[in-house]
DSSP file (Angstrom, degrees, kcal/mol; ACC not computed):
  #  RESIDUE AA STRUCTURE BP1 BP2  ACC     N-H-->O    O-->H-N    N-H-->O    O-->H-N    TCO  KAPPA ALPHA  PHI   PSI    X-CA   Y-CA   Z-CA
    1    1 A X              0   0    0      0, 0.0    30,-0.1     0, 0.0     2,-0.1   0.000 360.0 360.0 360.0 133.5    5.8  -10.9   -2.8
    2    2 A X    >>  -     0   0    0     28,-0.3     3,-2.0    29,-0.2     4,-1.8  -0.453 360.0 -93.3 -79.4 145.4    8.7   -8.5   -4.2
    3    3 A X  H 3> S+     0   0    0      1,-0.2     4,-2.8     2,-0.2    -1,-0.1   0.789 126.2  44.7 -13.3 -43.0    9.1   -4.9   -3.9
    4    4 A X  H 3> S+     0   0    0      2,-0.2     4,-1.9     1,-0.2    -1,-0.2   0.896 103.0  56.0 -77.2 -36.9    7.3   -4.5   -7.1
    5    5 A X  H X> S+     0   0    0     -3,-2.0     3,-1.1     2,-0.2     4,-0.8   0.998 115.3  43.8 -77.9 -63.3    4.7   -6.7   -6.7
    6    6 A X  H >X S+     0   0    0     -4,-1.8     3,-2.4     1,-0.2     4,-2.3   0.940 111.3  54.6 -23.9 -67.2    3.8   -4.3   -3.1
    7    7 A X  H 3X S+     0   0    0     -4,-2.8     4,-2.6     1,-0.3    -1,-0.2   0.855 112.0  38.7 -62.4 -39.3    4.4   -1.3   -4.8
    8    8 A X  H <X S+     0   0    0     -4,-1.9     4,-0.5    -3,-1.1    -1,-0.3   0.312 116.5  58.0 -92.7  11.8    1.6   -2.2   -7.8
    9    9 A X  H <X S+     0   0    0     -3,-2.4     4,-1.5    -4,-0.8     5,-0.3   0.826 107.8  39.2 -77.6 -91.6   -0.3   -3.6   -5.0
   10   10 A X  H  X S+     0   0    0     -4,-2.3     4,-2.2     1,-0.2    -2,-0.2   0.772 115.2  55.8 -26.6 -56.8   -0.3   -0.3   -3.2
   11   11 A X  H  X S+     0   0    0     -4,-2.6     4,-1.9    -5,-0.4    -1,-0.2   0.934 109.5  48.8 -41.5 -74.2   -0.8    1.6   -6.7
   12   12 A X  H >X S+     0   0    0     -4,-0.5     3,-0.8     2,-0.3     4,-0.8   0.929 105.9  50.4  -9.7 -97.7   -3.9   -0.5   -7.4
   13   13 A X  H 3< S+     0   0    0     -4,-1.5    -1,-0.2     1,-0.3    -2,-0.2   0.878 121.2  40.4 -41.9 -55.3   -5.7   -0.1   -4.1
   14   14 A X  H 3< S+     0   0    0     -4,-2.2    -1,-0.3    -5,-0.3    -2,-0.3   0.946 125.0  29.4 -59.8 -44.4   -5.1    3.9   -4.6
   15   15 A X  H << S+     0   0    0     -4,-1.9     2,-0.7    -3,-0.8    72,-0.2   0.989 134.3  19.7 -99.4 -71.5   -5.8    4.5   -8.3
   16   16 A X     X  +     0   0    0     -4,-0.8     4,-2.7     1,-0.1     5,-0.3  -0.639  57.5 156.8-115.7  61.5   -8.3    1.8   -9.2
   17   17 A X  H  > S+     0   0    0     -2,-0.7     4,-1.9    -3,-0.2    -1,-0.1   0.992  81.5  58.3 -63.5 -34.5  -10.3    0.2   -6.2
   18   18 A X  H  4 S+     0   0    0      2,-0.3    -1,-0.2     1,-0.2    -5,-0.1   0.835 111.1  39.3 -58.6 -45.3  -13.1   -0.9   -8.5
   19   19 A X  H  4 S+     0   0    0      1,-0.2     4,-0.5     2,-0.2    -1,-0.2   0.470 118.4  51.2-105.6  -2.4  -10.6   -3.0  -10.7
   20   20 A X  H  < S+     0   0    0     -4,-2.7    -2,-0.3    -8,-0.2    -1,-0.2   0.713 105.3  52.7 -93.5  -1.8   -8.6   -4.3   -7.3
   21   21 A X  S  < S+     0   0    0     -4,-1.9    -2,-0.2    -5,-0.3    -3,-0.1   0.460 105.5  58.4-107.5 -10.1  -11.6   -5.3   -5.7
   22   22 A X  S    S+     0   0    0     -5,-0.1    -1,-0.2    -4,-0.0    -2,-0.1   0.824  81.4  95.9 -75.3 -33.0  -12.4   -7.5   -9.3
   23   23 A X  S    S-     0   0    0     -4,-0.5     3,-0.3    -3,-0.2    -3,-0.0  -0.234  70.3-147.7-103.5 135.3   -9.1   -9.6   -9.0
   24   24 A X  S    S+     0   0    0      1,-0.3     2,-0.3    78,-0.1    -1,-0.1   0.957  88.0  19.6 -72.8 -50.6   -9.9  -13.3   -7.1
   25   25 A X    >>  -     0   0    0      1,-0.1     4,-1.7     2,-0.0     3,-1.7  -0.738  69.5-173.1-131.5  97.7   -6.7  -13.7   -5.4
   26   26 A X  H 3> S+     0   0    0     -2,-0.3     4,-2.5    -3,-0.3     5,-0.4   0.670  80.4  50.7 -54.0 -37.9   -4.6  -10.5   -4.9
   27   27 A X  H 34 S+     0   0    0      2,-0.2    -1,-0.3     1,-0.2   -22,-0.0   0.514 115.9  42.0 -90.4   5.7   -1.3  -11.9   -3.5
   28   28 A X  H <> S+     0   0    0     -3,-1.7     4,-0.8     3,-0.1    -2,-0.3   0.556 116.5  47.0-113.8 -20.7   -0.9  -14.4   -6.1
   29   29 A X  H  X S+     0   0    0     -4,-1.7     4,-1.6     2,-0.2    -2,-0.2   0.949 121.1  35.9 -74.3 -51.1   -1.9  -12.0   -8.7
   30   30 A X  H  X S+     0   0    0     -4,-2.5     4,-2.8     2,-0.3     5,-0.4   0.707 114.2  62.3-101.7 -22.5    0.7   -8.8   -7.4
   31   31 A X  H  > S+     0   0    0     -5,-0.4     4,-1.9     1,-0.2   -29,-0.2   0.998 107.4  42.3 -84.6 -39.8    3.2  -11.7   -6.5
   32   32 A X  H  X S+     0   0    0     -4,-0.8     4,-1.3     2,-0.2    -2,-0.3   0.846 110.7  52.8 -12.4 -60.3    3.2  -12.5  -10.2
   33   33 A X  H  X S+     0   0    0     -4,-1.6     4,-3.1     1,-0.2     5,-0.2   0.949 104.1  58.1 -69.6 -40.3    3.3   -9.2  -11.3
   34   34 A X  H  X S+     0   0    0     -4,-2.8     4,-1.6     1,-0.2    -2,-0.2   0.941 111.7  42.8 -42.3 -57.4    6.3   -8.6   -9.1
   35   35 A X  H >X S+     0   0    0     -4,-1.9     4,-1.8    -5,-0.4     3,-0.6   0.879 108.8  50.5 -33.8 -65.1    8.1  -11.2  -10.7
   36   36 A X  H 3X S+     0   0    0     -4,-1.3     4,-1.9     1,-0.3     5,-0.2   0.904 117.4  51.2 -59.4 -54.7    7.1  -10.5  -14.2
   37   37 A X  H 3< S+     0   0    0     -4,-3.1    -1,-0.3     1,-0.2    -2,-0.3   0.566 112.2  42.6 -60.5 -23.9    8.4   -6.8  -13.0
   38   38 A X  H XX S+     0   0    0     -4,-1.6     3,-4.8    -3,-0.6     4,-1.9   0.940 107.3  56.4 -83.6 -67.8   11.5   -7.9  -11.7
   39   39 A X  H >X S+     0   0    0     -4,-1.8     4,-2.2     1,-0.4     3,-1.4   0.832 115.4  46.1 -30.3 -88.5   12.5  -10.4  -14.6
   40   40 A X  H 3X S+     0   0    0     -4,-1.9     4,-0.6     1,-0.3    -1,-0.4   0.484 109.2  49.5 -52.0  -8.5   12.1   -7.1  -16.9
   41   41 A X  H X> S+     0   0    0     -3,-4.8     4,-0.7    -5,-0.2     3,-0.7   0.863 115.3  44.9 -86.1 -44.5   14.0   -4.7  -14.9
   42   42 A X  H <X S+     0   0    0     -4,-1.9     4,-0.5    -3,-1.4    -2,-0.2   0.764 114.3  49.6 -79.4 -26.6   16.9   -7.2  -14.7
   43   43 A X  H 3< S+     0   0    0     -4,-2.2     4,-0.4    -5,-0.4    -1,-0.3   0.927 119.1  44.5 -82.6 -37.8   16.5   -7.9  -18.5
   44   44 A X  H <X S+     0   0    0     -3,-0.7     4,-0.8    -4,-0.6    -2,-0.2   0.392  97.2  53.7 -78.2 -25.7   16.5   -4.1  -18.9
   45   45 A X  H  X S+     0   0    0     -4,-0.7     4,-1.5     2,-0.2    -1,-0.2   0.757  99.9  66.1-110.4 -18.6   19.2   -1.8  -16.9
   46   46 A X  H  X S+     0   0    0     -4,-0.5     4,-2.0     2,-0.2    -1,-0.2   0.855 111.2  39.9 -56.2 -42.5   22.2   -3.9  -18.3
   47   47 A X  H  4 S+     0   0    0     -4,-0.4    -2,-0.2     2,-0.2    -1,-0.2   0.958 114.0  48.3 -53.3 -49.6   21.1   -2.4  -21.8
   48   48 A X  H  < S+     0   0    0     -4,-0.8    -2,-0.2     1,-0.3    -1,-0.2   0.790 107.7  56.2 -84.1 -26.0   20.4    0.4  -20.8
   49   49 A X  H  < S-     0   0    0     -4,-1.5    -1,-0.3    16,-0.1    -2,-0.2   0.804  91.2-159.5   3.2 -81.8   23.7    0.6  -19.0
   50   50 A X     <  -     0   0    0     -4,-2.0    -2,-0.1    -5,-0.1    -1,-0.1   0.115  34.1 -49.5  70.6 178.4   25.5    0.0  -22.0
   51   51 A X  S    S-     0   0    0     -4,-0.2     2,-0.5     1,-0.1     0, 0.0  -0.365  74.6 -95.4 -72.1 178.6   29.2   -1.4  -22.2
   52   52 A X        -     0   0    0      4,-0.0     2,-0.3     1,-0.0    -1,-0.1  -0.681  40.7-110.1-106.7 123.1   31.7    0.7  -19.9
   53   53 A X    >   -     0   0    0     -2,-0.5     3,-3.1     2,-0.1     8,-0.1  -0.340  25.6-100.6 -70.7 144.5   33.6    3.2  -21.2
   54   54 A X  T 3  S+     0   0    0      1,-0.3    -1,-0.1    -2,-0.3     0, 0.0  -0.008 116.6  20.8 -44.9 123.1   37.2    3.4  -21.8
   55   55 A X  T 3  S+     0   0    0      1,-0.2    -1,-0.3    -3,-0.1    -2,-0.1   0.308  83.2 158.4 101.8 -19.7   38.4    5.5  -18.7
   56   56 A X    <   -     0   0    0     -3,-3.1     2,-0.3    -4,-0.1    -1,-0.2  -0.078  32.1-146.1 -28.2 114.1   35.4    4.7  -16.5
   57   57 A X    >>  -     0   0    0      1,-0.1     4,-2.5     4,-0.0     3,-1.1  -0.802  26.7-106.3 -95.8 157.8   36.4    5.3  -12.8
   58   58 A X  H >> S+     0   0    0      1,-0.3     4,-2.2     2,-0.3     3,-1.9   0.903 119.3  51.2 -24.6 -94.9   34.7    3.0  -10.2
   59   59 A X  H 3> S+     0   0    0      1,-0.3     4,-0.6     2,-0.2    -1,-0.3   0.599 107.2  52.8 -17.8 -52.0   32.5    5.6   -9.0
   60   60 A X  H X> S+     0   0    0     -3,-1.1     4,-3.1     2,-0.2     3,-1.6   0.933 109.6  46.0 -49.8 -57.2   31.4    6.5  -12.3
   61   61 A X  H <X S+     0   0    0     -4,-2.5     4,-1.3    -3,-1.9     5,-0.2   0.887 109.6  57.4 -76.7 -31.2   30.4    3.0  -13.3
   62   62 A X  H 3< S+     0   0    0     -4,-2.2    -1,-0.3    -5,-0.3    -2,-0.2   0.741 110.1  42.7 -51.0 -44.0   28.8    2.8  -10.0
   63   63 A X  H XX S+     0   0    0     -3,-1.6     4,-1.9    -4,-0.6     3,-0.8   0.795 114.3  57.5 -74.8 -61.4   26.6    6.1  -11.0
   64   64 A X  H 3< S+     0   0    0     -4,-3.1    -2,-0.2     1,-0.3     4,-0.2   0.609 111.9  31.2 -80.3   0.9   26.1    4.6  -14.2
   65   65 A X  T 3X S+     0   0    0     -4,-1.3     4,-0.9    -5,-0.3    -1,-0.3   0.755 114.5  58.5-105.3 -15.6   24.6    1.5  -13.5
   66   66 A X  H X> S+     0   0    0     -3,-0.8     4,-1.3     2,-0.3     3,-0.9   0.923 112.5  47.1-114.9 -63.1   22.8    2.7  -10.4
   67   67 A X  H 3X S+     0   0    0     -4,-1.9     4,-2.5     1,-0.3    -1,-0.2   0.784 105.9  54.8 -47.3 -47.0   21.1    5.3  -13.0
   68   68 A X  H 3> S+     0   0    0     -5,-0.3     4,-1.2     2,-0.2    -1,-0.3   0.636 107.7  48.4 -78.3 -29.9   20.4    2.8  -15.5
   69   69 A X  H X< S+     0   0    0     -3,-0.9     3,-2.1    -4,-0.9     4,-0.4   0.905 115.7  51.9 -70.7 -84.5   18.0    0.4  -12.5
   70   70 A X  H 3X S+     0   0    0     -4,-1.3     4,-1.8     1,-0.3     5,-0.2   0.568 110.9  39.0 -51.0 -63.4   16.4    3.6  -11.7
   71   71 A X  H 3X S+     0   0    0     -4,-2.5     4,-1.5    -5,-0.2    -1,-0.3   0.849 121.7  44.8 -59.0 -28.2   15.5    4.4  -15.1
   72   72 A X  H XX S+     0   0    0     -3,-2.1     3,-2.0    -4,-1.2     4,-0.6   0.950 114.2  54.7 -46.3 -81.4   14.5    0.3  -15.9
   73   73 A X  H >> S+     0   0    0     -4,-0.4     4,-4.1     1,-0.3     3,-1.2   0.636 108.1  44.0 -36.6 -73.1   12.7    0.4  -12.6
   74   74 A X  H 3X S+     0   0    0     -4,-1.8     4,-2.4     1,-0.3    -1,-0.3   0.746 114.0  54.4 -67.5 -20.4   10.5    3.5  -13.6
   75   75 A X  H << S+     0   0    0     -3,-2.0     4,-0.3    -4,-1.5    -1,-0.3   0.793 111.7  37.7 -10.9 -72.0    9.9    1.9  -17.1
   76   76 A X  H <X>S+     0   0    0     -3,-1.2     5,-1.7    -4,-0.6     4,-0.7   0.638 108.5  69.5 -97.7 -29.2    8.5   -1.4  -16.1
   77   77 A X  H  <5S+     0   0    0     -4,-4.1     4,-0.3    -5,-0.3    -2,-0.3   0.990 116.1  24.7 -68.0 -47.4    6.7    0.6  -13.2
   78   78 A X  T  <5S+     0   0    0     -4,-2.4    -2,-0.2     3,-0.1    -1,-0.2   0.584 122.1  47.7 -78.6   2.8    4.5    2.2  -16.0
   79   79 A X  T  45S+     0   0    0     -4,-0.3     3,-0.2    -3,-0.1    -3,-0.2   0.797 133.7  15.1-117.9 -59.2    4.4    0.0  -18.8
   80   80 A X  T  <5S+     0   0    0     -4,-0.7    -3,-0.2     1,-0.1    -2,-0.1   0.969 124.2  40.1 -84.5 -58.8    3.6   -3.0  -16.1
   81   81 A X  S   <S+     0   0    0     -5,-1.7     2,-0.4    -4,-0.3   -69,-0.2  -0.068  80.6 111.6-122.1  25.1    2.6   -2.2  -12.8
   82   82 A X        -     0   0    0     -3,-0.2     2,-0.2    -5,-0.1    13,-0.2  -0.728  65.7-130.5 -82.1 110.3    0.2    0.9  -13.4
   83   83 A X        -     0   0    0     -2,-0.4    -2,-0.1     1,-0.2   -63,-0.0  -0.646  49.8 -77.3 -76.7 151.2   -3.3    0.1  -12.7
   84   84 A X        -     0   0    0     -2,-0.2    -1,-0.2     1,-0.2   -65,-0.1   0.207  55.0-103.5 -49.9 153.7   -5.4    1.3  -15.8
   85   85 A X  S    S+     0   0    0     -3,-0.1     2,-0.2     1,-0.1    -1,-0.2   0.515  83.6   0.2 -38.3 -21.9   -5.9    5.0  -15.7
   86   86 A X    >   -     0   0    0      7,-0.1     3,-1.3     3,-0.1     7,-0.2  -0.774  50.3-133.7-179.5 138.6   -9.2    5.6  -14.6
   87   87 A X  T 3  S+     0   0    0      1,-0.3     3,-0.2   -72,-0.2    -2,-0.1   0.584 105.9  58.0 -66.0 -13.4  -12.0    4.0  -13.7
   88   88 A X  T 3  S+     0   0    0      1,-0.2    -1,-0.3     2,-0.1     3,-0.1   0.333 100.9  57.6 -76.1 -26.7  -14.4    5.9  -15.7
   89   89 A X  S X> S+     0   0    0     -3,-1.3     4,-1.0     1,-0.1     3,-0.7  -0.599  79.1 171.7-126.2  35.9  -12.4    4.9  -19.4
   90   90 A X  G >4  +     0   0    0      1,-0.4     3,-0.6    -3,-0.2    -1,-0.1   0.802  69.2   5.6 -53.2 -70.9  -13.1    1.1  -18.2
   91   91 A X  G 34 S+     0   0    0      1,-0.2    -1,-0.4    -3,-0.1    -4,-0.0   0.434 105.3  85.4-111.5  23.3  -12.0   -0.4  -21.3
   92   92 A X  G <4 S+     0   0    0     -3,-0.7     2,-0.3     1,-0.1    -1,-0.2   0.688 102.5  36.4 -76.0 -16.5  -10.6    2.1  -23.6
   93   93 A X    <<  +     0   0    0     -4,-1.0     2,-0.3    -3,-0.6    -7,-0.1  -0.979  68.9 152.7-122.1 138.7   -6.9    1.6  -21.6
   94   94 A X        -     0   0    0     -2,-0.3     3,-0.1   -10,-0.0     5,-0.1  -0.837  40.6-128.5-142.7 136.2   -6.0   -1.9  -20.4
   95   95 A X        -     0   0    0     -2,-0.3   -15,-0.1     1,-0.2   -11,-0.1  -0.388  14.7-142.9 -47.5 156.3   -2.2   -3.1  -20.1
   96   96 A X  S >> S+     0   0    0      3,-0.1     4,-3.9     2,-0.1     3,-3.8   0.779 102.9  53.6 -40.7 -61.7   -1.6   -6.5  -22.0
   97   97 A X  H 3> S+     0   0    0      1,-0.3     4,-2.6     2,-0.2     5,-0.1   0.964 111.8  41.9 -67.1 -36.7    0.6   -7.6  -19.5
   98   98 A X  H 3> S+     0   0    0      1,-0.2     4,-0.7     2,-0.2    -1,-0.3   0.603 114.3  57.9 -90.0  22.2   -2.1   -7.0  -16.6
   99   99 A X  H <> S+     0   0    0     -3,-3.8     4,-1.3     2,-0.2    -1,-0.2   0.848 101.0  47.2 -60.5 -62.2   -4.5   -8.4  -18.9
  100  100 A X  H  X S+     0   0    0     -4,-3.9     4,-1.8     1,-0.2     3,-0.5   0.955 113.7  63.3 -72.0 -53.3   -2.9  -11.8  -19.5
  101  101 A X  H  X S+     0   0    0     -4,-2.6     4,-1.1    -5,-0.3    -1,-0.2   0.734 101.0  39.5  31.0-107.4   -2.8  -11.4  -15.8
  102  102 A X  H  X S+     0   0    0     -4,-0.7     4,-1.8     2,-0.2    -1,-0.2   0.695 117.2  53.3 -56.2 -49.2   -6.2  -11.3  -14.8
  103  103 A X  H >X S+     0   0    0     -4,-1.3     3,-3.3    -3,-0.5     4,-1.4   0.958 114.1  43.9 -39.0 -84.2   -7.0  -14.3  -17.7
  104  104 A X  H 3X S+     0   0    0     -4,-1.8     4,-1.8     1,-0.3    -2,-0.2   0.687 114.2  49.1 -26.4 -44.3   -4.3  -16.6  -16.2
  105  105 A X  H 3X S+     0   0    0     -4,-1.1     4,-3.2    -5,-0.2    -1,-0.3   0.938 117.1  42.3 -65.3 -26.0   -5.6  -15.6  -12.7
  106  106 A X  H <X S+     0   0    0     -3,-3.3     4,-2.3    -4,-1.8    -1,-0.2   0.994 110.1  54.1 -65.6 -59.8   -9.3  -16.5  -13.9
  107  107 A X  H  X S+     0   0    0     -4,-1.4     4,-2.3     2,-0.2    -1,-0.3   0.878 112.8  45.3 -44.7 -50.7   -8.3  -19.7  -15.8
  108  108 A X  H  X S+     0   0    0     -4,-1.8     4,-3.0    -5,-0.2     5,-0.2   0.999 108.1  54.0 -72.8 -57.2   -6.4  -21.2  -12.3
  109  109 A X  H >< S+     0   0    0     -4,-3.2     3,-2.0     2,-0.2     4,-0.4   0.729 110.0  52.9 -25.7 -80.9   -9.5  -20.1   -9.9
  110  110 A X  H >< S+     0   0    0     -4,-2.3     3,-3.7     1,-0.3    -2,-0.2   0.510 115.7  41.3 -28.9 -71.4  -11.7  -22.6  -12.9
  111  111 A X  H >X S+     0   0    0     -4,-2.3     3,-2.3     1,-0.4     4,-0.9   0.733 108.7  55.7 -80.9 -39.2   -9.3  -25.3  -12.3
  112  112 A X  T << S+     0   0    0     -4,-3.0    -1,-0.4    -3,-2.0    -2,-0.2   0.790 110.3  51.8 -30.9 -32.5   -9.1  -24.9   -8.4
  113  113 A X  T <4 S+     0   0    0     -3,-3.7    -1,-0.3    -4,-0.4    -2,-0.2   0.345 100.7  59.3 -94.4 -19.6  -12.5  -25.3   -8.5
  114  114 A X  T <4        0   0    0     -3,-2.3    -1,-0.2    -5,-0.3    -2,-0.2   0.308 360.0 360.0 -98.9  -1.4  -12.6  -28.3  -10.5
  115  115 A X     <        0   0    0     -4,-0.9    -1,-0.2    -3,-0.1    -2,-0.2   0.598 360.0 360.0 -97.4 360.0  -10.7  -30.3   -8.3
């Protein structure tokens, strides 16, 4: 499991116990999410980056990419790896992404189970 996948691990288990304590297998669900979470930070801070400007000194580009993971990072740490918002609002917030998640995970349990 990747930084990310720990960290929305960790998140989880604080914010939401009720909806980590639903999920069948937790390290194959957060090591998944990590992934998904990495894959989209990597896809993300090059953009956000941008091309290098004319005159750029080292240091600067150095600052400016460094600046550009942090902001990706915190990005895909709320849009992905946010357990929903309160336990109390059950379904009125749910990510997609940790939606499709939680299907997938459900779907592999069946078929473990059928073999």
């Amino acid at each position: 499991m990747n930084k990310y996948g720990r960290q929305a691990q960790e998140a989880w288990k604080a914010a939401s116990p009720t909806c980590y304590s639903q999920i069948q297998d937790p390290e194959e669900f957060f090591t998944r999410l990590g992934e998904e979470a990495q894959e989209q930070v990597d896809g993300l801070w090059m953009r956000l980056a941008g091309p290098d400007p004319q005159g750029e000194t080292y240091l600067e580009k150095v600052g400016r990419l460094n600046a550009a993971r942090n902001q990706a990072e915190e990005i895909v740490r709320y849009d992905l790896l946010s357990p929903p918002e309160s336990e109390d609002e059950e379904d009125e917030y749910v990510n997609p992404s940790i939606q499709e998640h939680l299907e997938f995970m459900a779907e592999v349990q069946k078929l473990r189970e059928q073999l």
